[in-house]
GUBAVEX-454667 format. One record per atom (N, C-alpha, C, O): residue in three letters; x, y, z. Coordinates in pm, whole numbers, padded with zeros to 5 digits, always signed. Example, Ala and Ser with C-alpha at 12.3 -4.5 7.8 and 13.67 -1.06 7.14 Angstrom:
residues 2
Ala+01319-00569+00780
Ala+01230-00450+00780
Ala+01320-00330+00780
Ala+01424-00332+00846
Ser+01285-00225+00708
Ser+01367-00106+00714
Ser+01290+00003+00787
Ser+01341+00114+00804
***
This chain:
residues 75
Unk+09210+07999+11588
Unk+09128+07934+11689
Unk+09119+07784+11664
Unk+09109+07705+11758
Unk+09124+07744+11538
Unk+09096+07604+11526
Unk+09198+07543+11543
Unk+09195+07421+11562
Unk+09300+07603+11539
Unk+09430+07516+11521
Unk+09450+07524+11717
Unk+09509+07428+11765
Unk+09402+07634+11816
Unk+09392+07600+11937
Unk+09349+07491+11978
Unk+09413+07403+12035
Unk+09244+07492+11952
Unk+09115+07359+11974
Unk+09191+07257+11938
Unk+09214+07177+12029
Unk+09252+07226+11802
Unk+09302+07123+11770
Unk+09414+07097+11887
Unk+09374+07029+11982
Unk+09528+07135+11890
Unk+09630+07147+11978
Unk+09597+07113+12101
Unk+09662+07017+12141
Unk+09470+07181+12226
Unk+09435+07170+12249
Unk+09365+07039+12315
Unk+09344+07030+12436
Unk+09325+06919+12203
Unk+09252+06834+12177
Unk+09101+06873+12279
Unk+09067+06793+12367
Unk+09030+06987+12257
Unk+08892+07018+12275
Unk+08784+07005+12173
Unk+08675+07061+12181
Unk+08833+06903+12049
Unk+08753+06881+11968
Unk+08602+06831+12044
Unk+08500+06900+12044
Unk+08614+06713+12100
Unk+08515+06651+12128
Unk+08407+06741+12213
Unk+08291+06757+12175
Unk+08467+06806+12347
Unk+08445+06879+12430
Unk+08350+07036+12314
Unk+08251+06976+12274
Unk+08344+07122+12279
Unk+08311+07164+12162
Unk+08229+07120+12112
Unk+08123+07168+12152
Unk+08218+07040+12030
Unk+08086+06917+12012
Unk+08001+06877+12141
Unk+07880+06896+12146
Unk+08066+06827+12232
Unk+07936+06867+12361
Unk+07855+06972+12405
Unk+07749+06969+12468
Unk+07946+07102+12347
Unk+07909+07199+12438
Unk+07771+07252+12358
Unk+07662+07274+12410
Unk+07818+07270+12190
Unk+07737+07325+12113
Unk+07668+07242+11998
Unk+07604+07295+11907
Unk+07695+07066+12016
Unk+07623+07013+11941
Unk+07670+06972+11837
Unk+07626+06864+11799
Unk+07748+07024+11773
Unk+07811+07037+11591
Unk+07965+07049+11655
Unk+08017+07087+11760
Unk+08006+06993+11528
Unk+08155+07009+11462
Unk+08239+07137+11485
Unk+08193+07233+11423
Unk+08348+07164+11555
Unk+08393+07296+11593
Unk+08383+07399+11483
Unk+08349+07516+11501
Unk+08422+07337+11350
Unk+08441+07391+11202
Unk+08301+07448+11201
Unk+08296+07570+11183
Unk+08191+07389+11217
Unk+08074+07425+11249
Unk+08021+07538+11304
Unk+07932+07593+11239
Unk+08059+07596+11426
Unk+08076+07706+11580
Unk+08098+07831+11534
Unk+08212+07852+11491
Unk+08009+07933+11529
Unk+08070+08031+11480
Unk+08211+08109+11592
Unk+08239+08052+11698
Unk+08267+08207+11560
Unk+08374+08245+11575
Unk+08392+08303+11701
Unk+08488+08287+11776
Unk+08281+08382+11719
Unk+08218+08423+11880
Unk+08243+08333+11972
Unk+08310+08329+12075
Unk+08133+08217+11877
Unk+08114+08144+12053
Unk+08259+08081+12067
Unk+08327+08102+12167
Unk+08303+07999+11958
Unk+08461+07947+11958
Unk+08571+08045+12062
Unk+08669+07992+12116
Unk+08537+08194+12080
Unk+08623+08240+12187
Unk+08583+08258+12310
Unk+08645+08274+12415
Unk+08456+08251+12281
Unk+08438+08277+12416
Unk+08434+08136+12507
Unk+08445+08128+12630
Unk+08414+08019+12403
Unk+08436+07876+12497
Unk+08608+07902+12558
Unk+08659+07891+12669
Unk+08668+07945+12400
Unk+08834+07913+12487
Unk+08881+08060+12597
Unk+08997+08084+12629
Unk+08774+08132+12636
Unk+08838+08210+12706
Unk+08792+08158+12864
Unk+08856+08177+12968
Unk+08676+08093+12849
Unk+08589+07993+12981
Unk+08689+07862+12991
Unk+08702+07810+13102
Unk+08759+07810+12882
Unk+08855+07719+12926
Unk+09012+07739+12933
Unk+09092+07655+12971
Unk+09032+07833+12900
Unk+09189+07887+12965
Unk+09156+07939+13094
Unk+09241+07913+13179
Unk+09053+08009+13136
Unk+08986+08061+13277
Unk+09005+07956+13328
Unk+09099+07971+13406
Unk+08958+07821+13329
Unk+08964+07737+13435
Unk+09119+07655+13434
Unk+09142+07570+13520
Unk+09203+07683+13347
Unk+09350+07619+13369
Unk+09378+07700+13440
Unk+09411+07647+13547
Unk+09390+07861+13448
Unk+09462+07935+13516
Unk+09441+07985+13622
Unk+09514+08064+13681
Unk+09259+07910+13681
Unk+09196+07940+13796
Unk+09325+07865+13925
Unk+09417+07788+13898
Unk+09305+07898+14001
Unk+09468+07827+14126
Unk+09340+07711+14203
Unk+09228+07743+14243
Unk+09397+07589+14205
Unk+09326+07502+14237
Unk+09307+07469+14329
Unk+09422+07468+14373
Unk+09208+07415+14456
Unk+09264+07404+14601
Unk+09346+07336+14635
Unk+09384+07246+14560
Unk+09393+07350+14738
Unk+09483+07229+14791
Unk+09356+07112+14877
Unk+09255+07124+14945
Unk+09438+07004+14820
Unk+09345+06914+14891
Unk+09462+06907+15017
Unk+09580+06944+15023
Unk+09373+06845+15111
Unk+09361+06835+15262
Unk+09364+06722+15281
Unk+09277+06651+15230
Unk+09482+06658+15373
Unk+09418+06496+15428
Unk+09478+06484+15551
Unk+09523+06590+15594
Unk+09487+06423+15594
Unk+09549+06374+15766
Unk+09660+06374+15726
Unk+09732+06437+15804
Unk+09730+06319+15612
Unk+09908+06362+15606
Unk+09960+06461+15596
Unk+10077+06460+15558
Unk+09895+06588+15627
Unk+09940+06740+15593
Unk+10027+06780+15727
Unk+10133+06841+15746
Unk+09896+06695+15836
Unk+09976+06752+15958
Unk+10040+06669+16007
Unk+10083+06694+16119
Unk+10077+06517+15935
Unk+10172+06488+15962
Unk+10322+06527+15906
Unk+10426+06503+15966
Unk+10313+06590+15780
Unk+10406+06636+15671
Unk+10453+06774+15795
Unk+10565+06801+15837
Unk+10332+06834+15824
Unk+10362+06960+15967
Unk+10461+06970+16020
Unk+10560+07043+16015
Unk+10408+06845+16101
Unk+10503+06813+16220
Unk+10627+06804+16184
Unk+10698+06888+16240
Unk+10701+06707+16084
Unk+10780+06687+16025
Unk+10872+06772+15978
Unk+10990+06746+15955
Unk+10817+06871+15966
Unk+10876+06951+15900
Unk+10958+07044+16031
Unk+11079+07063+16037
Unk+10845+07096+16138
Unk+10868+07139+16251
Unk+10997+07096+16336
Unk+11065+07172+16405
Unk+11014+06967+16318
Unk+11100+06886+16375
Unk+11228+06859+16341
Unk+11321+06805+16400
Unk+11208+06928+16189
Unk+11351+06931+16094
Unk+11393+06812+16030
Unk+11506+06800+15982
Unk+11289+06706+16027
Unk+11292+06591+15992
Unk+11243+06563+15804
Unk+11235+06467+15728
Unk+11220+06706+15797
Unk+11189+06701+15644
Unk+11236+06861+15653
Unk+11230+06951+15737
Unk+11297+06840+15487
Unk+11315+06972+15480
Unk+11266+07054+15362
Unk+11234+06979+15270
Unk+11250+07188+15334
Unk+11156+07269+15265
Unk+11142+07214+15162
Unk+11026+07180+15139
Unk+11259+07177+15041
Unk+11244+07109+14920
Unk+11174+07007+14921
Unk+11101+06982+14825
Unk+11180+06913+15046
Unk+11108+06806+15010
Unk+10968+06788+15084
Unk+10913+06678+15084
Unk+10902+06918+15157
Unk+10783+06940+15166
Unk+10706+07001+15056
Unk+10583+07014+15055
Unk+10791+07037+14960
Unk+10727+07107+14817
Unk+10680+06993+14742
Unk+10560+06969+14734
Unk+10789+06902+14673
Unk+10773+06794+14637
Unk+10659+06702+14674
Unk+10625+06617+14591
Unk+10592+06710+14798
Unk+10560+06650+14851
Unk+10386+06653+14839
Unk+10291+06577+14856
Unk+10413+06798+14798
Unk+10260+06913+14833
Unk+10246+06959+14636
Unk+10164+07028+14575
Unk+10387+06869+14583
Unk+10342+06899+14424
Unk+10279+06812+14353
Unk+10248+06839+14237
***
């Protein structure tokens, strides 16, 4: 676990959460923080939304862009 954290770099974060030094944390809470923070890497994130989406749309509709580079675009 520590060598996660380390790797990681959630040292500091750890220290916010519980006050003390990760080395500090007993072993419990140390998993259950990294199972609440791999949860949120692997949560699927929204897509943000802006007025260029439906212009990217259209574009696309029109054959004026094509699939690869609406991915790219939306990555």
């Amino acid at each position: 676990m520590y060598a996660e954290i380390t790797a990681k770099n959630l040292k500091e974060e750890v220290n916010r959460t519980f006050g003390k030094n990760f080395t500090n944390v007993s072993s419990a809470n140390l998993e259950e923080f990294l199972k609440k923070h791999n949860a949120k890497l692997k949560a699927p994130k929204a897509k943000n939304t802006c007025k260029c989406d439906k212009l990217i749309e259209i574009l696309k509709k029109k054959h004026i862009l094509l699939d690869s580079e609406v991915k790219y675009i939306n990555s």
